[in-house]
Steps between C-alpha positions, in 0.01 A plus 500: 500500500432207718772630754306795512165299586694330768585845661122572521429177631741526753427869569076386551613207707732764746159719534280208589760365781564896611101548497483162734782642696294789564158378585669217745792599658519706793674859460839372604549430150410793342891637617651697257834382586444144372433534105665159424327328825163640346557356134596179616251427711246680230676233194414225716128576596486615146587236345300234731197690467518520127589123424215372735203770310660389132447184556141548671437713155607216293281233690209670545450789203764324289682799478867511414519906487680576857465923341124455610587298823757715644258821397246363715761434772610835518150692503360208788832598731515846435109573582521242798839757626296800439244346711632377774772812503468629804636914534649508855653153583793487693855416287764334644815489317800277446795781601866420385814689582543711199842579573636132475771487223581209287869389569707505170662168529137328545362655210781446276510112588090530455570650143733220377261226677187662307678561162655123486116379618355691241727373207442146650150535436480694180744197333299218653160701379697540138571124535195369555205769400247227514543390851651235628324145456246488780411860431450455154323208555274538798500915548551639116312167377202544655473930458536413114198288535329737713543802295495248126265282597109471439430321769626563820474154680786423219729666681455212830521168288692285692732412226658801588769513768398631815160576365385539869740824596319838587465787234653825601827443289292365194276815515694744583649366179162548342395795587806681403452315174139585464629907496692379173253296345759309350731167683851660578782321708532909609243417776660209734803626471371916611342240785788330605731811529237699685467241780857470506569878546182573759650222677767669563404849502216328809795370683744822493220710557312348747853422706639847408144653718489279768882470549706733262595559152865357571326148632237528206773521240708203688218274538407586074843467431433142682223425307655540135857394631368122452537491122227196500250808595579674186509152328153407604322869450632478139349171405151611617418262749245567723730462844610864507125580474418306757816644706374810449159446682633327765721790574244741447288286712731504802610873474126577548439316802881708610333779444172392703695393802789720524330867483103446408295264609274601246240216374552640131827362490383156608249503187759605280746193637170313423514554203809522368562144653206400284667619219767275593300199480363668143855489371632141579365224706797520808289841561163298643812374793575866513182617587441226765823521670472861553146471657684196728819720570301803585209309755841348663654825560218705622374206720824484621587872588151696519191295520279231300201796473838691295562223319184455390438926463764447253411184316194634365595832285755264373261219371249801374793612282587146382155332464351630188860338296536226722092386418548532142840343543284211624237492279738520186734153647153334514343590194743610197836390566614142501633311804870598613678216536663535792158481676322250295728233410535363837189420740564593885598171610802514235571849646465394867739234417751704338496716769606215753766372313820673646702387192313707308619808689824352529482548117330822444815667757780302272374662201434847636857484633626400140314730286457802698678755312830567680459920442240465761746316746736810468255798512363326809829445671571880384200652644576246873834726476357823480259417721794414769677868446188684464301339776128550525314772590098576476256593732286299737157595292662360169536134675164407397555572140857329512360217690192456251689532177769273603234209614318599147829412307545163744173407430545558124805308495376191709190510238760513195702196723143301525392517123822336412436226800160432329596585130445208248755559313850341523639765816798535310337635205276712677789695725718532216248693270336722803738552816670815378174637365317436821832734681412775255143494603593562841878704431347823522249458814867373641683779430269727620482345830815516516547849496232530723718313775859641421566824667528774221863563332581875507799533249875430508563872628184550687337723223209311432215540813279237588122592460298514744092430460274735706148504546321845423088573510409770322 
């Protein structure tokens, strides 16, 4: 029975994110070619949308029934499409080749890849249903007290760990809960797989239209082939979450620069970044270093009045999160204690000290995981025999995603400059996490630079993307 109420929940949440999809996007994403682009994007606007109203529901109204919330959802988005519908708009359309074939040998390899991913994860979900620690103890913990407890300021004492992390695990957790009316480890663990799977369905998809489906199942096959991926999605951590939304993040802005220069898309990127920063607190960087990456670029190759044409559809879509973002660091969670333990002359002075960089490289060269080494010396190889090849338009979204994922990774490089823990300690626990934030947003830049593989006897065809106003 309760697996049944998690279908429904799941099933409201995909008609509140396609509803969203609908009233915001442009009609570029209304193709009918790109089912598994749609619900992926659709799961992730679903699912931010209706973790950030719960939680407004239990604050203000006290209400822990997400039935009523997502009802109210639904009929607000629906009447504001019927509305604003308008009955002779011009379509354009995302059109693939629909005579590319898959070569044989690439999906058989893609089969065994997925089928030895899939019985990683099931036996590390078997092995630990509960999570492992930190997400029992900061994600699971604190949606047991949400949904449990009486009152909900419990659920941010600082004797819990982490008592300062955003919400949209923990209710998303909740809300599927809620459905049940009953506490079920069947919800985190319905969570965790489908952020692992639209993860990957958003990455083969998403490569397989703007590339083609023989690059979307190589970079997937990519994705899963790093057996820590499958590790991680299974012990319902929130870093495959907050993969997700960076990819999903990044793909929109793609699809803004490389065929649409619609402003929808930019309050879409808005927001799903937002999300980001409502999943984990590395998401707040996100947010910022795509605003810095994107000003660079356009500054750089169109004009500061671009720049700034851009900037603002993005901050419209990422304002109303961000400002409650805010206002819930200042006035319900506790201090993180990265930030508050040390006052900015300690920080200043930590960040002068060139041992302490000497330091935090040692131990990032020790612990990195060594799988990462490999696939990244593979990927420099095929890269060498494939070449690149995209065209001149797409250098602006290459050249902004790449300076997004530098700026990321200098901001991940910094907190462990500053951190106040022994650096040691803090790089051994977090490096390989903070690569599987960022893994997928790699890979699919990747494929966006590496000229398209058409099959070991030339039967697969590249597709091609055309532009066509109806």
């Amino acid at each position: 029975m309760i697996f049944l109420f998690c279908i429904l929940s799941f099933a409201l949440l995909l008609v509140v994110g396609y509803l969203c999809l609908a009233v915001v996007s442009p009609d570029q994403l209304a193709e009918h070619n790109t089912p598994l682009l749609k619900y992926s994007i659709a799961f992730g606007l679903g699912v931010g949308i209706t973790s950030f109203t719960d939680f407004l529901s239990i604050i203000i109204m006290h209400n822990k029934s997400a039935v009523i919330i997502d009802s109210m959802l639904i009929l607000f988005l629906f009447s504001v499409r019927f509305i604003f519908k308008r009955a002779n708009e011009p379509v354009t359309y995302l059109r693939r080749n629909t005579t590319e074939r898959l070569d044989k040998a690439i999906v058989i390899v893609a089969g065994l890849i997925f089928t030895i991913s899939s019985i990683e994860y099931i036996l590390r979900a078997l092995e630990i249903p509960l999570g492992d620690v930190d997400a029992w103890a900061i994600w699971n913990m604190r949606a047991r007290n949400l949904f449990l407890g009486t009152n909900w300021r419990s659920a941010f004492d600082s004797s819990f760990s982490h008592a300062d992390y955003p919400l949209l695990l923990p209710m998303s957790i909740v809300r599927m809960l809620s459905y049940s009316g009953k506490e079920s480890i069947v919800a985190p663990i319905a969570i965790a797989f489908l952020f692992t799977a639209s993860t990957v369905a958003l990455l083969y998809s998403s490569v397989s239209v703007l590339r083609n489906k023989v690059q979307g199942l190589l970079a997937s096959c990519i994705l899963v082939g790093i057996p820590f991926y499958s590790y991680h999605g299974a012990s319902q951590y929130a870093d495959v979450p907050l993969s997700f939304y960076f990819l999903l993040t990044i793909l929109l802005l793609t699809f803004h620069d490389f065929y649409s220069g619609s402003w929808k898309l930019l309050v879409l990127a808005g927001m799903t970044a937002s999300f980001s920063a409502w999943t984990k607190n590395e998401g707040i960087l996100f947010v910022v270093a795509v605003l810095i990456a994107r000003l660079i670029v356009l500054i750089g190759q169109i004009s500061i009045k671009a720049a700034i044409k851009e900037t603002v559809p993005y901050l419209v879509g990422s304002m109303p999160i961000l400002a409650f973002i805010w206002q819930f660091k200042r006035s319900i969670a506790p201090p993180n204690d990265l930030v508050n333990s040390a006052g900015l002359k300690m920080t200043l002075t930590q960040l002068s000290e060139p041992a302490r960089y000497v330091e935090v490289l040692k131990a990032i060269g020790l612990h990195m995981d060594v799988k990462w080494v490999v696939v990244a010396f593979l990927l420099v190889i095929y890269l060498a025999v494939v070449k690149t090849r995209f065209r001149e338009q797409e250098k602006r979204l290459i050249n902004s995603t790449a300076l997004i994922l530098l700026l990321m990774g200098m901001g991940y490089f910094g907190v462990y400059i500053i951190t106040p823990h022994n650096i040691d300690w803090h790089v051994t626990t977090s490096l390989n996490r903070l690569i599987l934030q960022l893994w997928p947003s790699v890979v699919f830049l990747y494929f966006m630079i590496v000229a398209p593989y058409n099959g070991f006897n030339h039967s697969a065809q590249s597709s091609e993307i055309s532009r066509v106003d109806n």
